[in-house]
N, C-alpha and C positions, 0 to 999 in steps of 0.2 A: 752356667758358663756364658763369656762370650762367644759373641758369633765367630768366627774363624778367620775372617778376615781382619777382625781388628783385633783378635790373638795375634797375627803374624803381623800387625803392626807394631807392637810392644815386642817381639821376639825380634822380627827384622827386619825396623824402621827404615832404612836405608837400601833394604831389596828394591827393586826396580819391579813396581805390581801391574805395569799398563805402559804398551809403546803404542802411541797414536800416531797417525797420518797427519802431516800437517805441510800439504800442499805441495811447493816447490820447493819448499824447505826440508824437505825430509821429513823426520820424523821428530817426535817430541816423550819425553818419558814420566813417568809419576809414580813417585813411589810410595811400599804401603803405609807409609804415616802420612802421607799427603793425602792421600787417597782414603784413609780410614776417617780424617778430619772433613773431605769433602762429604763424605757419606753422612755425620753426625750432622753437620751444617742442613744437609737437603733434608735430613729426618725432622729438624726444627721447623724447615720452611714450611712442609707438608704438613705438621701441627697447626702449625698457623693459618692454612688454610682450610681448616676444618676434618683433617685426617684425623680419624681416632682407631686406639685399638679394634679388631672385630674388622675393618672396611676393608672392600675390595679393591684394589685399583687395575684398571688396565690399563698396559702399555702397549698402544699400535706404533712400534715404529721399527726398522732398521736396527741391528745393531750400532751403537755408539757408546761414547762414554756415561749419558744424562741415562741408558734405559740400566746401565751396569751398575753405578750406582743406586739407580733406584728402586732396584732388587733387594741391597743389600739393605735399604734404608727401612724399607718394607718388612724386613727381616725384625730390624731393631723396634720397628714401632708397634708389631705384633701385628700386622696387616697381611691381606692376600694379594701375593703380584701374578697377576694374569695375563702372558703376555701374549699379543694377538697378533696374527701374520698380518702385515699392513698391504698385503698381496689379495688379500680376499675384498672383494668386492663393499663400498661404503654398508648397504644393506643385509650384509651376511655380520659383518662385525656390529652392526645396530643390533640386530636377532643376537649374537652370541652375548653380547654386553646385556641386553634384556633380561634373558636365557636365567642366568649366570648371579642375577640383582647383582651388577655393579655397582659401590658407591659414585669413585669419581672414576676419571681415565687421563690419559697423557697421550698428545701425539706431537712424533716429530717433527721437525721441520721439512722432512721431506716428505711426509704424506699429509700436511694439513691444510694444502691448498684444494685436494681431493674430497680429502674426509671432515674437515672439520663444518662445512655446510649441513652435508647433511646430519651428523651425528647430532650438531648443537640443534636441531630439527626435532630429529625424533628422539634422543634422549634426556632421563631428566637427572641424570648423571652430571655431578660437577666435572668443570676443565681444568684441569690441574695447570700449573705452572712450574715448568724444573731448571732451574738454575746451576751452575756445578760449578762449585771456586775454590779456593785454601781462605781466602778473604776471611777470620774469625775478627768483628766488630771488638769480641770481651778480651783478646788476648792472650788468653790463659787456654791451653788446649782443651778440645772437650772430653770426656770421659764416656766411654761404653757401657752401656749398662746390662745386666745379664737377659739372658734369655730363653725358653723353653725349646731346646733343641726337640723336642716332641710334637711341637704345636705345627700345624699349616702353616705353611710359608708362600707356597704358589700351588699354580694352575698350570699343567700344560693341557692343550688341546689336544684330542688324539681320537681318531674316527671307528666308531662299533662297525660291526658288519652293517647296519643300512646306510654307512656312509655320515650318518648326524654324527657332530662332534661331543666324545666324552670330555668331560674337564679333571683329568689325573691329579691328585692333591698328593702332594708330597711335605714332609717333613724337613727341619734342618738333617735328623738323624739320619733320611734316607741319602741326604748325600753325603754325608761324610761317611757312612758304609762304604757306599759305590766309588767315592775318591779312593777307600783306604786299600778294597779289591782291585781295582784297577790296577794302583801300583804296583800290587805283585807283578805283574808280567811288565806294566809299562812303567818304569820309572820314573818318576820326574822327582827334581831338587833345585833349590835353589840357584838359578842362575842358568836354568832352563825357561825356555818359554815355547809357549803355545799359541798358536796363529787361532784365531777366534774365525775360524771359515764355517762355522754353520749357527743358525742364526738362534737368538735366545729362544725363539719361540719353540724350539724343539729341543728335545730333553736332551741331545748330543751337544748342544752349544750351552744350556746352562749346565752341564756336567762340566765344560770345560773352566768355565771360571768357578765353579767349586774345588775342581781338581787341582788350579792354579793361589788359590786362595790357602788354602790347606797346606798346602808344600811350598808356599811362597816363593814362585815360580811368577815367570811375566806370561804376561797377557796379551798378546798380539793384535789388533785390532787391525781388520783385512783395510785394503787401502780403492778406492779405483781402477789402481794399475791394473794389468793382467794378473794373476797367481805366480805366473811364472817370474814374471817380472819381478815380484816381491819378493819374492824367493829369494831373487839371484840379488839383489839389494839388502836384505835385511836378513840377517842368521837366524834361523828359524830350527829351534831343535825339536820340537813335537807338530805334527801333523795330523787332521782327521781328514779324509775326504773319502767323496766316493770315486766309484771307478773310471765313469767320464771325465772328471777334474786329471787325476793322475794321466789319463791316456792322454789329453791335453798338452800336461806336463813333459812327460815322454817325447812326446813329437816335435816339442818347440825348442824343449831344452833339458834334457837328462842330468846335467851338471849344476843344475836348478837345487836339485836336491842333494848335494852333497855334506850340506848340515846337520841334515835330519838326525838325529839318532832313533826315531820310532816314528812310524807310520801307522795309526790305525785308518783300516780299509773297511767301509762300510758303503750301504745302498746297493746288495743285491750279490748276487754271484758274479764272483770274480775271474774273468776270463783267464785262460792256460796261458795266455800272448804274455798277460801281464805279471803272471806269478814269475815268469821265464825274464824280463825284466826286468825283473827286481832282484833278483838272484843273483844276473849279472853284475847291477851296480852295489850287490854288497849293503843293501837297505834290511835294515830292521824291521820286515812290515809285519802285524798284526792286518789278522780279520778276527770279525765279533760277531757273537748274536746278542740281541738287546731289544730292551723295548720301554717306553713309557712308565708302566707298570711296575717295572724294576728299576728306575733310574735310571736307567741306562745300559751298559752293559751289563750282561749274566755269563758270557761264556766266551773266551778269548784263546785264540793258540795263534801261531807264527803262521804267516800264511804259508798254506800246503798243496801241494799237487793232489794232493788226495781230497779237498775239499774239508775237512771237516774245523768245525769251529772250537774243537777243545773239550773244557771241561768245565764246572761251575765255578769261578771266583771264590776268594773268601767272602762270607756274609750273604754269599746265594745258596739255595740250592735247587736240586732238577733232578726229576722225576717224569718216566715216562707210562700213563697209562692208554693199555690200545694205540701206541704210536701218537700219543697227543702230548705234547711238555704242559706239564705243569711244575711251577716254581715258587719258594716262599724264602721267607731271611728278614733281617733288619733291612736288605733295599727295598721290601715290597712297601709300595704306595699306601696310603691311608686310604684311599679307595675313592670313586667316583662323587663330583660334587652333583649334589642333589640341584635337579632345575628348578630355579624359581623358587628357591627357598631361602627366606633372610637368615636363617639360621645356618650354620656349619653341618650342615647335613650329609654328611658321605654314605654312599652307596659303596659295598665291596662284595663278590659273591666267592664264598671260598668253601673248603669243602670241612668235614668236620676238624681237622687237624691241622688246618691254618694253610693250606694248599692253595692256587690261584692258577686257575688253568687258563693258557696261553691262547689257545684256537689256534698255535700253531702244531705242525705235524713233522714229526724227527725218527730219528732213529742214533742208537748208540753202540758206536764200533768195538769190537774187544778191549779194546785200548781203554774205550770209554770217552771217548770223543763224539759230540753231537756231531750228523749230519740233517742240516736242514730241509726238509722235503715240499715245503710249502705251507700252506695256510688252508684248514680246514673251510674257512667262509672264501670270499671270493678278492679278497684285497690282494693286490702284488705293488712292487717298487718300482718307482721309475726315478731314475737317477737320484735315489735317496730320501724320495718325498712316496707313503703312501697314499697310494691312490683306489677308491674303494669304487667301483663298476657302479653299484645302486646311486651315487652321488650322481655322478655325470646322468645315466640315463632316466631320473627322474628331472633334471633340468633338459636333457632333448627331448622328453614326452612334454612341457612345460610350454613345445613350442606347435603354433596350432596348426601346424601341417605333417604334424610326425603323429603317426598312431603307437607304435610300439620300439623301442630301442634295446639294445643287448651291448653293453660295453665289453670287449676280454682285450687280452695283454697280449699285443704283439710285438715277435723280437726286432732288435736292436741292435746295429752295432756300438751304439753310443752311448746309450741311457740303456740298454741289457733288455728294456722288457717301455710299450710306448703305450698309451690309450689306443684302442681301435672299435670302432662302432658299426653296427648292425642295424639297419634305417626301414622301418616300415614305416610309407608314408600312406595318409589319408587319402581314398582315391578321391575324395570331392572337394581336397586343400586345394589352396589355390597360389601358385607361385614358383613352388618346389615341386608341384606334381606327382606321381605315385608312382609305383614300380620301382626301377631303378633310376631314376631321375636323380642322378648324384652328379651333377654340373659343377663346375669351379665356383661360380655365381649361388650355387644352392649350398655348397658346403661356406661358401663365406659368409652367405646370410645368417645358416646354422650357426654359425661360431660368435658373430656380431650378438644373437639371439643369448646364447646360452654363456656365454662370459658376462653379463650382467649378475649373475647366480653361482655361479662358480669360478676359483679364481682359475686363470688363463692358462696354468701347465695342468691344469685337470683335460682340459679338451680335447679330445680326440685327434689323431696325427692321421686314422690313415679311418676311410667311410664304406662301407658295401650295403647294398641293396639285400634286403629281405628276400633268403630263398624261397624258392619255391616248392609247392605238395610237401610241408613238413606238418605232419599232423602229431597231436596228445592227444593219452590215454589219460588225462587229468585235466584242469581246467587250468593249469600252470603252465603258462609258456616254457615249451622242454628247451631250456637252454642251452645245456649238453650237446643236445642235437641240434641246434642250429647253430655253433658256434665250428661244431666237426664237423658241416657244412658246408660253409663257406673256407673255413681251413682246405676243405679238399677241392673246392672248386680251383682256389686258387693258389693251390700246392704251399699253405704256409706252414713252418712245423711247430 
C-alpha cells in the first residue's frame, strides 16, 4: 500500500491537510494533493543528496511544515526519521545522533544558529537541505509508490529508568492501529482539524498528524499567538493538551473553547477544579493513559470525577500482574534501537506470550477501568514532559562542589508535580560551601552549571540542604528516607 497520506490524497484531493500561520496575514491552507506532491518533490531532493534506503536522518527542529513533510518523505524512501528535541542542549544531541549512527540530520532555521557550529564539529553526519514547494519542474504529477507498512519508519526518544534516552522504533502499522483505536472514543472526519500543540518529537504530536492523515482531517499548526488567542481566531475542533495549557485557557478565556468538540487531557493528574469546568461548559473532554511503547494512547474514557482512565482501545490490550500493567497488540513498538549499531537492530523485552511490561503500577475497578497509581522506577510528569530523578542528579553530582543529589517531585499548582533537589555539598568545595549553603547566587550558579547537560525544564524549581544523622543499613544512599525527611521538616505532602 501506500502511505496514508497520499491514500487520502487521491481519496480527497481537495481536503484542507495543513492550516499554517502566516504572520499578519492570517493564516494560509494546503491541501492533501498539494501536500502529497510537496512530499514526493522533498523525497527526490533527499535522493539527490545522497539519502538512500536503510539511512537515518534526524530532525532537530520545532514543529513546522519542512519537519511534517519530512517524516512522510522518510516514510516513502524507506528511511528512519529521528526526531530530536532541539531544547536539549548542542552536546546532548551530538551524543544522541552518535548514540543512534545517524546518517545525515536537518536543522531548522530556528535552531541553527545555536547547533549548527557545533554539530558540523563534531559530527560526521551529512547536513541535509529541505526545501517544501508544489514547484514540479516535469509537470506531470508524481506518483506514490507502495510501501512496507511493517518496516521502521521512526525513532521517538523516550528515557529508561537511569534517565538515558531509549530510541522507541515504530512502524507505519503501529500507527495506523493507534489512529484506528483512538477513533472509537474520539472521532475525527473530514473537515475536522487538529491543532498540532505538542511537538513531533513526542509520540502525542506524531500520533497527531497520523490521526489526521488517515481521516483526512486538517492539521493545525500552532502559531506564536497565545493558545488562547488562536483558539478564539481559528475553529479548532480537536484538542490535546496538558492540564497547565487548559487552566491557562480557563482563566484568560473559557469561550476560547467553544469549538472544540473533543478535548484529550493528558500530562499527569487532572485536578477536581478542572473536571468541574469542564462539565460546566459542556466540553467533550477525554483523559488517557499512553506511552511511547504503544503509540500512544492505550486506554481512554471521558474525563471522570472518579479518576479512572477507562479501558483498553481496540488493537491494545492490558493486563495486570502484581499491580504492574503490562500491554501488547498491533500498537506495541518494534522495540528499542540498538546503540551504535549500523544495522537495524532492535532490542524489545517481552514475556513469553508477546506481553511488554509497562513499569507502570494500576489497578482495575469493577467496571474494569485503569486507575493509575504511579511508576514502579522513579520517573513522574511535569507538565507533560517526563522527567526521570537519575538524569538531573547525575548532572548536579557533575558539578565539583556537590558531593551527593536526590532529585523527587514536588507538588504544583501549575505543572501538578515540579523537579525538587536534595544538595549535599563538598565540605572542601569551594564557592557554594557545604551544609546548607543554598544562596540565590549558589542555586543560579548550580543551574548555569547543569543546563549545559540537560535541557532547561529538567532543572530543579525548588533546592534543600542534606539532612542530617540519616544513616544506612547498606551502602545505598536510603533515598526513601531522606526524601521523607526533608518532606517533614518542611511539611510538604
Amino acid at each position: 500500500m501506500i502511505s496514508p497520506l497520499h491514500q487520502t490524497a487521491i481519496d480527497h484531493p481537495d481536503a484542507v491537510a495543513i492550516v499554517l500561520p502566516n504572520g499578519t496575514a492570517g493564516t494560509s491552507q494546503i491541501s492533501y494533493i498539494e501536500l502529497s506532491q510537496m512530499i514526493l518533490l522533498l523525497a527526490q531532493q533527499l535522493s539527490a543528496q545522497g539519502v538512500v534506503k536503510g539511512h537515518r536522518i534526524a530532525s532537530i527542529s520545532h514543529n513546522n511544515l519542512e519537519m511534517i513533510c519530512l517524516y512522510w518523505a522518510c516514510i516513502d524512501l524507506g528511511t528512519l526519521f529521528v526526531p530530536i528535541s532541539p531544547r536539549f542542549p548542542a552536546i546532548q544531541v551530538s551524543q544522541l545522533c552518535q548514540r543512534f549512527n545517524i546518517n545525515s540530520y536537518w536543522l531548522d532555521q530556528q535552531v541553527a544558529s545555536a547547533m549548527e557550529q557545533p554539530l558540523t564539529q563534531q559530527l560526521s553526519a551529512a547536513k541535509l537541505t529541505v526545501n517544501v514547494n508544489t514547484q514540479n519542474n516535469n509537470q506531470a504529477p508524481l506518483r506514490a509508490s507502495p510501501v512496507d507498512v511493517r518496516a521502521a519508519v521512526n525513532v521517538i526518544l523516550t528515557s529508561g529508568s537511569t534517565g538515558t534516552p531509549k530510541g522507541v522504533v515504530h512502524s507505519l502499522s503501529n500507527h495506523i492501529a493507534s489512529a484506528k483505536g483512538s477513533a472509537v472514543n474520539i472521532v475525527l472526519n473530514e473537515g475536522d482539524s487538529w491543532l498540532l500543540s505538542l511537538p513531533l518529537f513526542h509520540i502525542g504530536g506524531l500520533a497527531i498528524v497520523n490521526r489526521c492523515a488517515i481521516a483526512a482531517a486538517t492539521l493545525i499548526m500552532s502559531s506564536s499567538k497565545p493558545l488562547t488567542e488562536q483558539l478564539t481566531q481559528t475553529p479548532i475542533s480537536h484538542l490535546s493538551l496538558v492540564s497547565a495549557q487548559l487552566s491557562q485557557i480557563l482563566n484568560e478565556d473559557p469561550d476560547a473553547l467553544q469549538h472544540v468538540k473533543a478535548l484529550l487531557l493528558g500530562g499527569g493528574a487532572i485536578d477536581a477544579d478542572l473536571v468541574s469546568s469542564l462539565e460546566k461548559l459542556n466540553i467533550n473532554a477525554f483523559c488517557s493513559y499512553g506511552m511511547s511503547e504503544m503509540s500512544s494512547q492505550i486506554t481512554t474514557a471521558a474525563i471522570n470525577t472518579q479518576h479512572h482512565l477507562g479501558t483498553a482501545l481496540p488493537q491494545r490490550q492490558l493486563k495486570l500482574i502484581d499491580g504492574v500493567i503490562w500491554v501488547k497488540g498491533p500498537c506495541l513498538f518494534l522495540g528499542y534501537l540498538s546503540d551504535e549499531s549500523t544495522s537495524l537492530k532492535l532490542e524489545k523485552t517481552l514475556d513469553n506470550d508477546g506481553w511488554f511490561c509497562t513499569q507502570d503500577q494500576g489497578r482495575l475497578d469493577p467496571q474494569g477501568n485503569l486507575h493509575l497509581l504511579g511508576r514502579v522506577d522513579n520517573m513522574f510528569i511535569c507538565g507533560g514532559e517526563n522527567i526521570h530523578p537519575e538524569e538531573i542528579e547525575a548532572a548536579l553530582r557533575a558539578h565539583p562542589d556537590i558531593a551527593q543529589a536526590i532529585v523527587f517531585p514536588q507538588h504544583d499548582a501549575k505543572f501538578s508535580l515540579l523537579p525538587a533537589a536534595i544538595i549535599q555539598f563538598n565540605t572542601t568545595g569551594s564557592g557554594s560551601g557545604s551544609g546548607s549553603g543554598l544562596s540565590v547566587e549558589t542555586i543560579t550558579e548550580i543551574e548555569t552549571t547543569i543546563t549545559t547537560n540537560i535541557a532547561r525544564f529538567k532543572r530543579p524549581r525548588h533546592y534543600y540542604a542534606w539532612p542530617d544523622n540519616i544513616e544506612s543499613a547498606s551502602l545505598k544512599t536510603p533515598r526513601k528516607q531522606i526524601i521523607a525527611a526533608i518532606k517533614a521538616q518542611y511539611n510538604l505532602d
